[in-house]
PDB file of N, CA, C and O in Angstrom, chain B, residues numbered from 101:
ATOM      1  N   UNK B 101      -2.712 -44.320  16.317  1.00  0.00           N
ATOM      2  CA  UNK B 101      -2.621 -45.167  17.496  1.00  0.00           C
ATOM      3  C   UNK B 101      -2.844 -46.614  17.068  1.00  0.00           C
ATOM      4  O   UNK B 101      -3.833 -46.862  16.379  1.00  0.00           O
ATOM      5  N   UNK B 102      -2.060 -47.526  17.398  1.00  0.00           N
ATOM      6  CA  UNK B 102      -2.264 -48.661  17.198  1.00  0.00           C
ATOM      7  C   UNK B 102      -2.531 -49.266  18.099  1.00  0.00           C
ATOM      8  O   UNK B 102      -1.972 -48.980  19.158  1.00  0.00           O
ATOM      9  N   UNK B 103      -3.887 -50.793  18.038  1.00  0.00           N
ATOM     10  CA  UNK B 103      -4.546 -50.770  18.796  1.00  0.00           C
ATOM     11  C   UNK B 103      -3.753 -53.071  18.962  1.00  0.00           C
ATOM     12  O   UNK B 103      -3.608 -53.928  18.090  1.00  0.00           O
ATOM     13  N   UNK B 104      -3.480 -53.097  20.604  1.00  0.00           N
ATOM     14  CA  UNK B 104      -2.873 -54.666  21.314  1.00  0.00           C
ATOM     15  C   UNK B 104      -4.159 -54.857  22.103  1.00  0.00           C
ATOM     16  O   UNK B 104      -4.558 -54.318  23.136  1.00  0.00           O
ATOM     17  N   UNK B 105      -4.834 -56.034  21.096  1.00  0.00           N
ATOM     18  CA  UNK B 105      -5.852 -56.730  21.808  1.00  0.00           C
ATOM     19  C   UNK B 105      -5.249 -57.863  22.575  1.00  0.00           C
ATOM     20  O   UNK B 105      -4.216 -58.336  22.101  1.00  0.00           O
ATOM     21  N   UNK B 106      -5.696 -58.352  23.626  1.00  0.00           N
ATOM     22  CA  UNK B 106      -5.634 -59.814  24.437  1.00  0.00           C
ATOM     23  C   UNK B 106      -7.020 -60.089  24.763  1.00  0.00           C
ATOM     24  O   UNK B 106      -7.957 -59.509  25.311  1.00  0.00           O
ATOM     25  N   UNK B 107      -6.715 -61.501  24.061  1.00  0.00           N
ATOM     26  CA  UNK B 107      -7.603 -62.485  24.183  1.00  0.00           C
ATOM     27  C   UNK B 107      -8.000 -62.567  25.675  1.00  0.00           C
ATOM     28  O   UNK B 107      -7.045 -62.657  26.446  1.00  0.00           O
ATOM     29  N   UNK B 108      -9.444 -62.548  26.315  1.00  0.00           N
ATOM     30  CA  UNK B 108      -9.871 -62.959  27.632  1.00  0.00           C
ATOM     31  C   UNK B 108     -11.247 -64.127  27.274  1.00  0.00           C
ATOM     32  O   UNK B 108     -12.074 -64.316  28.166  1.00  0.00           O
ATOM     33  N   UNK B 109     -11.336 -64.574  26.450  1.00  0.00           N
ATOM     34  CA  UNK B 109     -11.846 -65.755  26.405  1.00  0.00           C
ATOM     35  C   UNK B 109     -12.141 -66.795  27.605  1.00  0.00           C
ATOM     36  O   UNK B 109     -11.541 -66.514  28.642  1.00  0.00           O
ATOM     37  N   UNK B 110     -12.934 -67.914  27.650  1.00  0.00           N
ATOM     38  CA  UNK B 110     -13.017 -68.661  28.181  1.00  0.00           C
ATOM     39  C   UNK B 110     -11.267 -69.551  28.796  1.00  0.00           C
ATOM     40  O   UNK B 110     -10.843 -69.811  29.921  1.00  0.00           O
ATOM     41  N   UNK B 111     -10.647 -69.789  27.273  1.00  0.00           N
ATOM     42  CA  UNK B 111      -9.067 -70.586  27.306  1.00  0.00           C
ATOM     43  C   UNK B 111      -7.785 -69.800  27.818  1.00  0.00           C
ATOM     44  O   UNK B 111      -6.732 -70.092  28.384  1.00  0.00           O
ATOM     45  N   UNK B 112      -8.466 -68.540  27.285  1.00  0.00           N
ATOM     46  CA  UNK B 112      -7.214 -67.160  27.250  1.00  0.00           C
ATOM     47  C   UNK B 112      -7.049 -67.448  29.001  1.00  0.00           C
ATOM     48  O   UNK B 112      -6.203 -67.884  29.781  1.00  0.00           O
ATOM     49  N   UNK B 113      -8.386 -66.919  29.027  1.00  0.00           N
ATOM     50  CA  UNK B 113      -8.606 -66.224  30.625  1.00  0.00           C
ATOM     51  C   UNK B 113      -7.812 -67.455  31.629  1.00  0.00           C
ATOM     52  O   UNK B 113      -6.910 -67.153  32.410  1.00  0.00           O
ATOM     53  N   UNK B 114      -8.393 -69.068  31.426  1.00  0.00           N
ATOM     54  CA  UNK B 114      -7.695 -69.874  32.370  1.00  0.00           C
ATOM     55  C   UNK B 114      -5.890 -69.772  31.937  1.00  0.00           C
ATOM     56  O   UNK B 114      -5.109 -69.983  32.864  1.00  0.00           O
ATOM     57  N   UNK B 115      -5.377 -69.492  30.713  1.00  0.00           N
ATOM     58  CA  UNK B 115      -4.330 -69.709  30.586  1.00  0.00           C
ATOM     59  C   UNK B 115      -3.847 -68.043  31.550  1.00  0.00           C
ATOM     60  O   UNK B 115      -2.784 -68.055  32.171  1.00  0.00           O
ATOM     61  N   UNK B 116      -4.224 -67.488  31.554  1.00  0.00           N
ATOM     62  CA  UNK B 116      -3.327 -66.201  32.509  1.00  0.00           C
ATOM     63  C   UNK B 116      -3.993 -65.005  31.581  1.00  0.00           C
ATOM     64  O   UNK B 116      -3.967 -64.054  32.363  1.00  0.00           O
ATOM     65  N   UNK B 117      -4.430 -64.642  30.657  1.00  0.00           N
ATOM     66  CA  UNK B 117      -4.436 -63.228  29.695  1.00  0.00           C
ATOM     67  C   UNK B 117      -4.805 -62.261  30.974  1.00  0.00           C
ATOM     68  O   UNK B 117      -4.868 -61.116  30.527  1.00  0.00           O
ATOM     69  N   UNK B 118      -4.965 -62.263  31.811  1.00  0.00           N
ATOM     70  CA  UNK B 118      -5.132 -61.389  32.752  1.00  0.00           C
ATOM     71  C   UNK B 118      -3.941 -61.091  33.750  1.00  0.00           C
ATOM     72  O   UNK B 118      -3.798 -60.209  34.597  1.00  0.00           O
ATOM     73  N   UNK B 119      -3.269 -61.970  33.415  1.00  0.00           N
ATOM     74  CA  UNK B 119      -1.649 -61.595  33.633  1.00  0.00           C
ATOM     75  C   UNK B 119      -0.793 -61.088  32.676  1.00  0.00           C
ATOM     76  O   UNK B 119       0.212 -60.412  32.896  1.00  0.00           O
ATOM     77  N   UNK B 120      -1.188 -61.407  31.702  1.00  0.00           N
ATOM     78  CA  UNK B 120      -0.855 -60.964  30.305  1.00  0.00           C
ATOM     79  C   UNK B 120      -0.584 -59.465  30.408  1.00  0.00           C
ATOM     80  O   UNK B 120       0.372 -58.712  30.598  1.00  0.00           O
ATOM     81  N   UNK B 121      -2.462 -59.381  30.093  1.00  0.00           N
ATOM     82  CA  UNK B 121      -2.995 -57.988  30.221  1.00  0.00           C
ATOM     83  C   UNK B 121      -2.127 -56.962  31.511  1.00  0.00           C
ATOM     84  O   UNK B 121      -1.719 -55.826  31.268  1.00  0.00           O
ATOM     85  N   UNK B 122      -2.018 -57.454  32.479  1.00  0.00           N
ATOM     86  CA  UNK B 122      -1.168 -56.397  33.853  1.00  0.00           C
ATOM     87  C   UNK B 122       0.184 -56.183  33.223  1.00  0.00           C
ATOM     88  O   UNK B 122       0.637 -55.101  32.848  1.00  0.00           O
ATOM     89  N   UNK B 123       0.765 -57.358  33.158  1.00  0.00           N
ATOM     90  CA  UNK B 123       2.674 -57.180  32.319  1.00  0.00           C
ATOM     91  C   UNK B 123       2.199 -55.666  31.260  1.00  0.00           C
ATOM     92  O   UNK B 123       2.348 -54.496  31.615  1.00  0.00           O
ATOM     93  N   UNK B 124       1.628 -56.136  29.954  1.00  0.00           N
ATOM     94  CA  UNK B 124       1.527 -55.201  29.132  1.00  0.00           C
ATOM     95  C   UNK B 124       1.236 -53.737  29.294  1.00  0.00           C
ATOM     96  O   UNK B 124       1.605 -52.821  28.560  1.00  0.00           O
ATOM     97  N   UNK B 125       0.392 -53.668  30.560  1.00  0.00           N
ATOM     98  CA  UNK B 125       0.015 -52.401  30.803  1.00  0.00           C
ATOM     99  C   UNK B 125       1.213 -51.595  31.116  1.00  0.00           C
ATOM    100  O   UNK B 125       1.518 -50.498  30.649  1.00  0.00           O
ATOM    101  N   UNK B 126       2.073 -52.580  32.297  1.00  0.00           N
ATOM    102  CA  UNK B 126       3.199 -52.154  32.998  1.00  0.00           C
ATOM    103  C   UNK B 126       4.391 -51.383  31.595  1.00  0.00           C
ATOM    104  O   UNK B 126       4.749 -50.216  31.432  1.00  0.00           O
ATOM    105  N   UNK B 127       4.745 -52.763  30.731  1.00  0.00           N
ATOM    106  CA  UNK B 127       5.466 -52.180  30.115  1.00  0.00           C
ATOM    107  C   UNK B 127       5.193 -51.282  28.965  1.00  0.00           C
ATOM    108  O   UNK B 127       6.093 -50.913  28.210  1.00  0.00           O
ATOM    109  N   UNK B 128       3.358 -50.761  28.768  1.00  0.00           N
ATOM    110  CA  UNK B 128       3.336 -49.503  28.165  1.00  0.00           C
ATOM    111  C   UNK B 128       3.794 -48.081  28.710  1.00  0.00           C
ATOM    112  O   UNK B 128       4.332 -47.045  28.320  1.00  0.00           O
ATOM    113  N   UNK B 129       3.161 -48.764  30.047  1.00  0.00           N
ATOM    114  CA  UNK B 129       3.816 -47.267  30.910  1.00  0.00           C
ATOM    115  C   UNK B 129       5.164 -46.491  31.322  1.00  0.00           C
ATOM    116  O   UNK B 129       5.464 -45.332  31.607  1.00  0.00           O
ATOM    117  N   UNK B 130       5.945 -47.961  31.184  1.00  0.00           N
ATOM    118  CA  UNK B 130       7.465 -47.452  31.329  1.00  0.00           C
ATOM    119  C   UNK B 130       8.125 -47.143  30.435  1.00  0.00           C
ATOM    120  O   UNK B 130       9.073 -46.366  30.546  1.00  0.00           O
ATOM    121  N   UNK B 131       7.670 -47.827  29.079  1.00  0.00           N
ATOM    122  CA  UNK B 131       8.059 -47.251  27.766  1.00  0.00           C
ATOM    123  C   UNK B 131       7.801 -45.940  27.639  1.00  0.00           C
ATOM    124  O   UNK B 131       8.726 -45.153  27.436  1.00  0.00           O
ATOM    125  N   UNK B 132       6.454 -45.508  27.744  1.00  0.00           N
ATOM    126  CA  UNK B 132       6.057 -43.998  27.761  1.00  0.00           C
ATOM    127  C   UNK B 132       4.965 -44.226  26.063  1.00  0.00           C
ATOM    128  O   UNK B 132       4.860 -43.477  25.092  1.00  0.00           O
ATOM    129  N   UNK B 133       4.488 -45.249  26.287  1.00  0.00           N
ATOM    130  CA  UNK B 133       3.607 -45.719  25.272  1.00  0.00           C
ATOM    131  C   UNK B 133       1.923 -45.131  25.513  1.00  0.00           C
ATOM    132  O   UNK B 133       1.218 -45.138  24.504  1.00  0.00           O
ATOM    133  N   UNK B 134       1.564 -44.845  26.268  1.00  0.00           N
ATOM    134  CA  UNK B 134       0.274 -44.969  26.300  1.00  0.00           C
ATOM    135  C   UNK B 134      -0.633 -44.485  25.198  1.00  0.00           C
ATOM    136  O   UNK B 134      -1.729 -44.851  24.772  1.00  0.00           O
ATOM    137  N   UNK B 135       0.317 -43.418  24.854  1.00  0.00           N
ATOM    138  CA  UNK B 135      -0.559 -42.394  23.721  1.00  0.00           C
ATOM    139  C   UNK B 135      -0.064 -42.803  22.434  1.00  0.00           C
ATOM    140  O   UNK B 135      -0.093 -42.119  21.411  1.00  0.00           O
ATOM    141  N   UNK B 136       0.445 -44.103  22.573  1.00  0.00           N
ATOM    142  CA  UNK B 136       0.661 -44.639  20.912  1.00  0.00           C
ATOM    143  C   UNK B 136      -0.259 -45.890  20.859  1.00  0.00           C
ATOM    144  O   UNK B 136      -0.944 -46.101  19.858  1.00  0.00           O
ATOM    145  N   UNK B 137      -0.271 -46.526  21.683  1.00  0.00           N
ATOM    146  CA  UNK B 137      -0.905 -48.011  21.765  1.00  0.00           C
ATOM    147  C   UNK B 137      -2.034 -48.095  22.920  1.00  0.00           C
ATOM    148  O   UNK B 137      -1.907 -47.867  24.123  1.00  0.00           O
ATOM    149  N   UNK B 138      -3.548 -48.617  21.955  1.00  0.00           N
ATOM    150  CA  UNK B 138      -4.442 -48.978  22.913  1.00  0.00           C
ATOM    151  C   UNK B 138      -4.586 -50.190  23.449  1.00  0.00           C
ATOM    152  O   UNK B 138      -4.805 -51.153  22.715  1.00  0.00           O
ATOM    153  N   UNK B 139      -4.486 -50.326  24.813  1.00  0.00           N
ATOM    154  CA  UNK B 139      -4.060 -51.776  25.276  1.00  0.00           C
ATOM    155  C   UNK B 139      -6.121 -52.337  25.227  1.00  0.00           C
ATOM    156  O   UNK B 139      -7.032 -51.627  25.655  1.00  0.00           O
ATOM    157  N   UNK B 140      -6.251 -53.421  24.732  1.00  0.00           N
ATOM    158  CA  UNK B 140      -7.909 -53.939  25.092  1.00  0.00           C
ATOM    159  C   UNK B 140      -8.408 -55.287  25.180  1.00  0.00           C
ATOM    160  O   UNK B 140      -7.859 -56.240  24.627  1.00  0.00           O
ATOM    161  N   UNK B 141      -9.452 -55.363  25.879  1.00  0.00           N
ATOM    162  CA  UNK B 141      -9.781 -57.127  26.160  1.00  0.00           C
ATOM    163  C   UNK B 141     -10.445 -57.264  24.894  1.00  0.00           C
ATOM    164  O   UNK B 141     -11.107 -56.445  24.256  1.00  0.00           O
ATOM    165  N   UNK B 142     -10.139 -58.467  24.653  1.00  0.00           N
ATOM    166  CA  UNK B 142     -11.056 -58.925  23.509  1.00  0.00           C
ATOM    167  C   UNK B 142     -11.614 -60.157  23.738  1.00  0.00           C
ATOM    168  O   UNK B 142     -11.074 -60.827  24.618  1.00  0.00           O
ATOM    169  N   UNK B 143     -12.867 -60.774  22.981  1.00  0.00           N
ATOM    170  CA  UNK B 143     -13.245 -61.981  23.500  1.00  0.00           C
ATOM    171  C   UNK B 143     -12.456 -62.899  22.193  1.00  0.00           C
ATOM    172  O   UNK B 143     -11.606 -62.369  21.478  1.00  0.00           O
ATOM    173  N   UNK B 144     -12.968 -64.590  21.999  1.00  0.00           N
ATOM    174  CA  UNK B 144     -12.253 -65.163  21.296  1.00  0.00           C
ATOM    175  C   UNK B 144     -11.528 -64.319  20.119  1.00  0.00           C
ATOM    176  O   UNK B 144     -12.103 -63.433  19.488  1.00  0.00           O
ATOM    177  N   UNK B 145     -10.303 -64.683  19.931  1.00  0.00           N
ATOM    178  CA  UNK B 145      -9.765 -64.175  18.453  1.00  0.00           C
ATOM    179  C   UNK B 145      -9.532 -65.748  17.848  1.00  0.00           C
ATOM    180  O   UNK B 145      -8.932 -65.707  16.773  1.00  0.00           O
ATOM    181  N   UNK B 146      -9.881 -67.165  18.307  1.00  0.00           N
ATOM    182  CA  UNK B 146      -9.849 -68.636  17.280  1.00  0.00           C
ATOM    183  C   UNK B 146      -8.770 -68.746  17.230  1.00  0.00           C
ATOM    184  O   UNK B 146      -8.324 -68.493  16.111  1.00  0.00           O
ATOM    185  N   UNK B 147      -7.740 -69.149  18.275  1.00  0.00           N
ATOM    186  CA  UNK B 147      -6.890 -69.715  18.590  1.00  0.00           C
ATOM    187  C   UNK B 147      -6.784 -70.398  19.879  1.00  0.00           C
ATOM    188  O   UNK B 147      -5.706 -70.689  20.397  1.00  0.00           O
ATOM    189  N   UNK B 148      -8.414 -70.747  20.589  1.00  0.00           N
ATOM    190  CA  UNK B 148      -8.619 -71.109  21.735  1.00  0.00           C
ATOM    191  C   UNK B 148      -6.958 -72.172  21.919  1.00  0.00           C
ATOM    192  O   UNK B 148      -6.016 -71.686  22.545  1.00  0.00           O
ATOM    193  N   UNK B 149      -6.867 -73.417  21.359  1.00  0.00           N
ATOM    194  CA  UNK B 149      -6.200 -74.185  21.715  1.00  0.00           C
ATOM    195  C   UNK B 149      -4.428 -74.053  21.625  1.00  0.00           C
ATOM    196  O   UNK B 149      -3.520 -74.862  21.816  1.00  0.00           O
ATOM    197  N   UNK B 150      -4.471 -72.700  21.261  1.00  0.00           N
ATOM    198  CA  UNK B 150      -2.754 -72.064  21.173  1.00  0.00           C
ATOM    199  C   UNK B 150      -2.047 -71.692  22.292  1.00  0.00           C
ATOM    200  O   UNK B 150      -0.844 -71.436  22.229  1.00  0.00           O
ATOM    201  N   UNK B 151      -2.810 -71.627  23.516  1.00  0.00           N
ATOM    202  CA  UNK B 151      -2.355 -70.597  24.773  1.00  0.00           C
ATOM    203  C   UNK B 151      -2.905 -69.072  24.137  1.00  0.00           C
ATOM    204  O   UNK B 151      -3.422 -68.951  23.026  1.00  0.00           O
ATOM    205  N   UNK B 152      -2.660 -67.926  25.134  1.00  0.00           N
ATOM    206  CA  UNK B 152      -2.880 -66.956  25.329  1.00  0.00           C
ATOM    207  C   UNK B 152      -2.783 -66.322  24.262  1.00  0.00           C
ATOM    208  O   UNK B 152      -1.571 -66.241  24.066  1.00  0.00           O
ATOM    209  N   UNK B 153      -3.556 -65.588  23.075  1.00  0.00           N
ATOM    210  CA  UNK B 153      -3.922 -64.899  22.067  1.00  0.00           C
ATOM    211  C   UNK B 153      -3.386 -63.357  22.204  1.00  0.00           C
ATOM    212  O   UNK B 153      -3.525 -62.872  23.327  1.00  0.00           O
ATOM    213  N   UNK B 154      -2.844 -62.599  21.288  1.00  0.00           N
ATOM    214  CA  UNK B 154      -3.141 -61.324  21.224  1.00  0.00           C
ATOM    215  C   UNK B 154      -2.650 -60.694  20.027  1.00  0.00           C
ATOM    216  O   UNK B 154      -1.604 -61.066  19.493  1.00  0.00           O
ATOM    217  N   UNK B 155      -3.453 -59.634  19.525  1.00  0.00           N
ATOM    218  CA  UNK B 155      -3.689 -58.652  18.101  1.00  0.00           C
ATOM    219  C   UNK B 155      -3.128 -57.838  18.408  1.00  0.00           C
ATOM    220  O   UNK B 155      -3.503 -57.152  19.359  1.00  0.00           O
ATOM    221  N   UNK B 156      -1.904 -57.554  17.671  1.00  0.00           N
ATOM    222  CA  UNK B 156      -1.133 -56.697  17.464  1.00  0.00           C
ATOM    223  C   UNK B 156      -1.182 -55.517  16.094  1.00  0.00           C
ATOM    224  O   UNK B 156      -0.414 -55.630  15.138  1.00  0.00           O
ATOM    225  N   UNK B 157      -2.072 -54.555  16.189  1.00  0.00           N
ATOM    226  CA  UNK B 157      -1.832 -53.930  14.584  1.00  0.00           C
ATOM    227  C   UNK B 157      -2.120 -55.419  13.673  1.00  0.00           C
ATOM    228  O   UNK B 157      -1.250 -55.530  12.809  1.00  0.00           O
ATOM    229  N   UNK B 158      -2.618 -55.997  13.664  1.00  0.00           N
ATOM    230  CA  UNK B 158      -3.695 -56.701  12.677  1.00  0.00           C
ATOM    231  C   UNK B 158      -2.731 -58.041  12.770  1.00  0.00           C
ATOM    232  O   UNK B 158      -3.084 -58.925  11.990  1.00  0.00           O
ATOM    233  N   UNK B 159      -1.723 -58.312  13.481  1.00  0.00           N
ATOM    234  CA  UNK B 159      -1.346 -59.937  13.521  1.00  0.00           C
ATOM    235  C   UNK B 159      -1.543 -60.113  14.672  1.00  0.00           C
ATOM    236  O   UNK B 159      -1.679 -59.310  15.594  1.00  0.00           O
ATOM    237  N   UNK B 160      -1.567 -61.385  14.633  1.00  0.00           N
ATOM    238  CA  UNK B 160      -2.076 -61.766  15.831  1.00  0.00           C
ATOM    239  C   UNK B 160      -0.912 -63.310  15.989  1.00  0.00           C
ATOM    240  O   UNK B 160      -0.587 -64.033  15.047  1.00  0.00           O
ATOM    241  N   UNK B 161      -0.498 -63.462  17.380  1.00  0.00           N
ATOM    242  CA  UNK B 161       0.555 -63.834  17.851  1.00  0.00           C
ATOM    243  C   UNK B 161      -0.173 -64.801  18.881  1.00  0.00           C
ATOM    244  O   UNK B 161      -1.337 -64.505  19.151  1.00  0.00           O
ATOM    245  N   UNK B 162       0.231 -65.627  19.328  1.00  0.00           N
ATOM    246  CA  UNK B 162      -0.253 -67.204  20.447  1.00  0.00           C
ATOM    247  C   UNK B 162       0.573 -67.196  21.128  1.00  0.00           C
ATOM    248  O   UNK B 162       1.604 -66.582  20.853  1.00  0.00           O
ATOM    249  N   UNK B 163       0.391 -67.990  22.457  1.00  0.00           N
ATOM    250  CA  UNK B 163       1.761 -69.012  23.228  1.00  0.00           C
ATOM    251  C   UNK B 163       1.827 -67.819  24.449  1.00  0.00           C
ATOM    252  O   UNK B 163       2.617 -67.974  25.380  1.00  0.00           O
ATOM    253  N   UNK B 164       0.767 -66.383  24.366  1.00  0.00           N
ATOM    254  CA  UNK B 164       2.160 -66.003  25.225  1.00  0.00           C
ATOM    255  C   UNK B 164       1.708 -65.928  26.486  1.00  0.00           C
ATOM    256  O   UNK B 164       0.497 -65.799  26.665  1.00  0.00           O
ATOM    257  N   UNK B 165       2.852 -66.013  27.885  1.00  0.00           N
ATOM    258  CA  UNK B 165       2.454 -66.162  29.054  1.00  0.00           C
ATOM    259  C   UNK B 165       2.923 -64.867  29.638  1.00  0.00           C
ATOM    260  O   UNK B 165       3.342 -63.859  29.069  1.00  0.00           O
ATOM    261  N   UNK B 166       2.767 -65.109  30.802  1.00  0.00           N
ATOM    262  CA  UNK B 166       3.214 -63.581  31.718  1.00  0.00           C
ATOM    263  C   UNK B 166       4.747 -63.779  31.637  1.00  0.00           C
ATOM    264  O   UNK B 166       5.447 -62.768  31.698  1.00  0.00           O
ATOM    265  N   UNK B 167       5.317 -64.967  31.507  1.00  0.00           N
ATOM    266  CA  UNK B 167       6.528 -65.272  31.488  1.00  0.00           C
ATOM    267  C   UNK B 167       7.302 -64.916  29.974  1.00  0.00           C
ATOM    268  O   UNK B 167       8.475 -64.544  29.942  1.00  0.00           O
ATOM    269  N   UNK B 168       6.655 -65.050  29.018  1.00  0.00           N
ATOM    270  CA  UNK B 168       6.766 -64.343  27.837  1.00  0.00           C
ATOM    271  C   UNK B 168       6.523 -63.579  27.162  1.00  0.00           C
ATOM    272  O   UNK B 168       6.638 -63.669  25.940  1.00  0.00           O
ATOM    273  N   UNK B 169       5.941 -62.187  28.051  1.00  0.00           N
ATOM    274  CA  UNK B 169       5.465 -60.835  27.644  1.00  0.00           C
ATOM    275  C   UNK B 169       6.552 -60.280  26.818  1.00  0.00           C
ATOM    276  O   UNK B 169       6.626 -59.944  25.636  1.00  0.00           O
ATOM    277  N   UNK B 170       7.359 -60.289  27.797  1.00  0.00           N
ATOM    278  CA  UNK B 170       8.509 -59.295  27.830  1.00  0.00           C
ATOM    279  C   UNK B 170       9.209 -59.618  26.827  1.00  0.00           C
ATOM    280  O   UNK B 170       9.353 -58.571  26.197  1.00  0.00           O
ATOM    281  N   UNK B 171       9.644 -60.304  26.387  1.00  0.00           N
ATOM    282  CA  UNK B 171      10.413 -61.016  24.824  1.00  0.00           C
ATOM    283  C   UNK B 171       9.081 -60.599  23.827  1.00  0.00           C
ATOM    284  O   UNK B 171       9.485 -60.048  22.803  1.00  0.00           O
ATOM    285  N   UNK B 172       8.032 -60.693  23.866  1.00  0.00           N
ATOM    286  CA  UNK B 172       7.655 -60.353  22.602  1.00  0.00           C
ATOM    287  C   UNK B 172       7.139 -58.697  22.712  1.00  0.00           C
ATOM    288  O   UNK B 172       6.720 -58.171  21.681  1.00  0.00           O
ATOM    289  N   UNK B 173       7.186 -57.849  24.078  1.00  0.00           N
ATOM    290  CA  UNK B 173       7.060 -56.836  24.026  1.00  0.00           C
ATOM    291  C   UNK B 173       7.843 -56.029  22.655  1.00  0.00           C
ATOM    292  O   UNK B 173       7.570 -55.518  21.569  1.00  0.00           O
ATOM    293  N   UNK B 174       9.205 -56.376  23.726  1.00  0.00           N
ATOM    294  CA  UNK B 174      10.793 -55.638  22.891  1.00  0.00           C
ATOM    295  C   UNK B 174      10.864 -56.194  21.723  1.00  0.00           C
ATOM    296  O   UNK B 174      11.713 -55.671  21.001  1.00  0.00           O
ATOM    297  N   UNK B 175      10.127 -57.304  21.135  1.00  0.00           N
ATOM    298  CA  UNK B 175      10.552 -57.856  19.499  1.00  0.00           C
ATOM    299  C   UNK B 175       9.035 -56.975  18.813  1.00  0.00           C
ATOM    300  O   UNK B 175       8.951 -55.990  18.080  1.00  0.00           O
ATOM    301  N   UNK B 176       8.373 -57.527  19.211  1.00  0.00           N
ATOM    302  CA  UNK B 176       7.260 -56.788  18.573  1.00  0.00           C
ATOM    303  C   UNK B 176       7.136 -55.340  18.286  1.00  0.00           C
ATOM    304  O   UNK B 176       7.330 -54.648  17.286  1.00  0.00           O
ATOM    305  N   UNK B 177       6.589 -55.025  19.992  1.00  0.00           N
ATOM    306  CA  UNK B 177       6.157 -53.504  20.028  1.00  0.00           C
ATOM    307  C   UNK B 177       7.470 -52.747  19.964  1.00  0.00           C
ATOM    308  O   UNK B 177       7.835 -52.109  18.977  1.00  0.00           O
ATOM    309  N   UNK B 178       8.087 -52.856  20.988  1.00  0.00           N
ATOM    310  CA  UNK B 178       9.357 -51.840  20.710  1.00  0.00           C
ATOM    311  C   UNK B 178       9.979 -51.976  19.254  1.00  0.00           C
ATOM    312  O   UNK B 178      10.289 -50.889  18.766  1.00  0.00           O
ATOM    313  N   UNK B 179      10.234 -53.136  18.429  1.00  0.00           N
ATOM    314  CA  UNK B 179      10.734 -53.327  17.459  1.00  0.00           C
ATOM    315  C   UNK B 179      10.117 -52.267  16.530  1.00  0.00           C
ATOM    316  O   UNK B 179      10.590 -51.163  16.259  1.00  0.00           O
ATOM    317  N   UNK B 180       8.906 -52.847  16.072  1.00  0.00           N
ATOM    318  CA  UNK B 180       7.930 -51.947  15.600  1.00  0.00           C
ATOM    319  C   UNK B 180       8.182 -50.164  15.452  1.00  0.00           C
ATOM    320  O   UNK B 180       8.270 -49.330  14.551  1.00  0.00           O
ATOM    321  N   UNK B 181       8.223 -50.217  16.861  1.00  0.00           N
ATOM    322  CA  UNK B 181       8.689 -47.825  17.350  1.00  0.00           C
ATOM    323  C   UNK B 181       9.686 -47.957  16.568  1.00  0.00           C
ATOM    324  O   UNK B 181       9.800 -46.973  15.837  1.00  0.00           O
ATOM    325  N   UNK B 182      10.704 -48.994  16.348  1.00  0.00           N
ATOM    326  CA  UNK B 182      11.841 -48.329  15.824  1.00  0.00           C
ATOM    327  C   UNK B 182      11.898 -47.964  14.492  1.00  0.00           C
ATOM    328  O   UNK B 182      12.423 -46.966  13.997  1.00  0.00           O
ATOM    329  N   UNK B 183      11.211 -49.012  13.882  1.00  0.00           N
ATOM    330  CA  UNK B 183      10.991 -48.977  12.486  1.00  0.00           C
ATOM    331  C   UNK B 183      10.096 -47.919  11.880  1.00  0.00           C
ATOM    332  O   UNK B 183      10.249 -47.554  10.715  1.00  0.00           O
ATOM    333  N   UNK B 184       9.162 -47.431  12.676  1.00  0.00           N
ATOM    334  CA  UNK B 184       7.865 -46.001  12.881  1.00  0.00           C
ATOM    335  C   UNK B 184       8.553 -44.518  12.367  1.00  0.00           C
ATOM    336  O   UNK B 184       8.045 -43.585  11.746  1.00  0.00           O
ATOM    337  N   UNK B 185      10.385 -44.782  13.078  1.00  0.00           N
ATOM    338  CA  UNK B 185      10.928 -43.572  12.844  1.00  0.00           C
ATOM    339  C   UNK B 185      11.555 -43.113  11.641  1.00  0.00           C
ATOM    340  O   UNK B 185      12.008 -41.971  11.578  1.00  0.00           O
TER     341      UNK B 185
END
């Protein structure tokens, strides 16, 4: 199981990661992800001043908004499943 932290920090949190966090949940569930990927809050990951933080399987990625879940869902995570097979 690989484990998608988001940042809920002090910066995260005003930038949206809690919108973040809802998108991601959504599109684990429709993928049919749950039992591959643990979705979790995390506090700073030190990119306060990047926008919205999150750890992916050990990289960790900035910038992203609720408006840009979804593009790095399908590049990342889905990308990722494909390459798994």
């Amino acid at each position: 199981m690989k484990t998608l932290s988001v940042c809920v920090g002090s910066s995260c949190h005003l930038l949206g990661s809690y919108e973040v966090i809802k998108e991601l949940k959504q599109l684990i569930e429709r993928h049919g992800l749950a039992d591959q990927i643990e979705l979790k809050a995390s506090f700073c990951l030190g990119h306060c001043q990047d926008g919205v933080t999150v750890c992916y399987d050990g990289t960790v990625y900035t910038a992203l908004t609720k408006e840009k879940i979804g593009a790095f869902f399908n590049e990342y995570i889905l990308g990722n499943k494909a390459n798994d097979r």
